[in-house]
N, C-alpha and C positions, 0 to 999 in steps of 0.2 A: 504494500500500500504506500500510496506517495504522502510524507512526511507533513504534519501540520494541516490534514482532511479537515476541515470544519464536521461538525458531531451532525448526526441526525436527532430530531428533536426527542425520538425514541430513545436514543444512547442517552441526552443530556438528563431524560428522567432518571435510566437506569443509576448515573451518577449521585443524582436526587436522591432518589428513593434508597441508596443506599446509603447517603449522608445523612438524610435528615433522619434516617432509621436509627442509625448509630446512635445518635441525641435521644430518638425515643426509647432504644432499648436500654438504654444507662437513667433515662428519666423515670422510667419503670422499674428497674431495680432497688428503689428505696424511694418507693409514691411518697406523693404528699403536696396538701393543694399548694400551698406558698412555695413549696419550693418550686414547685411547674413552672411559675411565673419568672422567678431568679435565673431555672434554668434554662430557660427558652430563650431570654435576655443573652446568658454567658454564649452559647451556643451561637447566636446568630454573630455576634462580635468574631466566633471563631472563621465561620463561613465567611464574612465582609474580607478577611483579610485576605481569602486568597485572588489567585493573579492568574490573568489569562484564559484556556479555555475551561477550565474545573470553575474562575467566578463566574462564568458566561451561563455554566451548567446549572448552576446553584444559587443563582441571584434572577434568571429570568424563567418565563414560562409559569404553570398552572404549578401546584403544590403534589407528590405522592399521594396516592390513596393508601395508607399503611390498613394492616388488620387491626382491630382493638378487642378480639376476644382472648385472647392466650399472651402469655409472654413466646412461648413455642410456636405459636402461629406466627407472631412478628419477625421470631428469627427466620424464618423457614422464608419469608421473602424478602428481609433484610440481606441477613448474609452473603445469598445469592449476587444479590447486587451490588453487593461491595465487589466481590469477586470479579463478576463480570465490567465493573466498572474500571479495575484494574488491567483487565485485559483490552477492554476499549480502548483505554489512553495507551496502551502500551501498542496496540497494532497503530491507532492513527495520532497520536502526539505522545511520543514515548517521553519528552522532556516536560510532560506536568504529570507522568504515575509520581512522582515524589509531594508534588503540591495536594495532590489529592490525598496520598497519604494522610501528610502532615495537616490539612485541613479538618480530617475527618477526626484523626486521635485529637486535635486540639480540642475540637467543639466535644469529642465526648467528655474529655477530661477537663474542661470548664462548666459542663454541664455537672460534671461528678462534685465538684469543686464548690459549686455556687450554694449550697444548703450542708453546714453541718462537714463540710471537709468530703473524702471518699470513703464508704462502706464496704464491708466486705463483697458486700454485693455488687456493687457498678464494680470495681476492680476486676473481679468476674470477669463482669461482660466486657469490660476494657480489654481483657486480654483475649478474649475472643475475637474481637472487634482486630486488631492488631495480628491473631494469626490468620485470621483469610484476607487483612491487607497484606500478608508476606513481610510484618513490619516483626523482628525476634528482641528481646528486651536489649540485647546490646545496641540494638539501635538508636535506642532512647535519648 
């Protein structure tokens, strides 16, 4: 594929849907109404900062439809999309898979961050989150 393809607008969901899932699967792991509010806040700040085609992906268009009955449901079409989202940037802008990375562990671990510090629980899913980004703790 030739380098720097603009996304289809299917792909920049796929990217979505697995960013903004990452925020909800760590925002679920230690509910709580005020925190939602803090952590929607930290989260979006994590997304604003990135750069190129992952803000393009993740700042325009219509919002994911995520599941809201399971936490098990949500991963089962989060994850996914994190994954495939990593292979999207990597066939047509291999130079923003890192942006995307790092966008997505930010906004989870500002979400984690925003109510009460990280519980055992979001760290969990942080580390989940991080291994179908291909992202291993020394990277940190």
């Amino acid at each position: 594929m030739i380098m720097g393809q603009r996304l289809t607008d299917d792909e920049k969901m796929t990217l979505k849907t697995g960013a903004f899932g990452a925020v909800f699967m760590v925002s679920n792991a230690d509910p709580g109404v005020l925190a939602l509010f803090r952590e929607s806040f930290a989260a979006s700040g994590a997304m604003a900062d990135a750069s190129g085609v992952v803000k393009e992906a993740l700042t325009s268009g219509p919002l994911p439809k995520l599941p809201r009955d399971s936490a098990l449901e949500v991963e089962s079409v989060v994850l996914p999309a994190l994954r495939r989202g990593v292979e999207i940037l990597t066939e047509k802008v291999p130079q923003d898979v890192s942006v995307y990375r790092a966008v997505v562990l930010a906004a989870a671990d500002r979400t984690a961050r925003a109510h009460d510090g990280v519980s055992p629980a979001e760290a969990a899913v942080i580390e989940r989150i991080r291994g179908v980004l291909g992202v291993d703790a020394t990277d940190r």
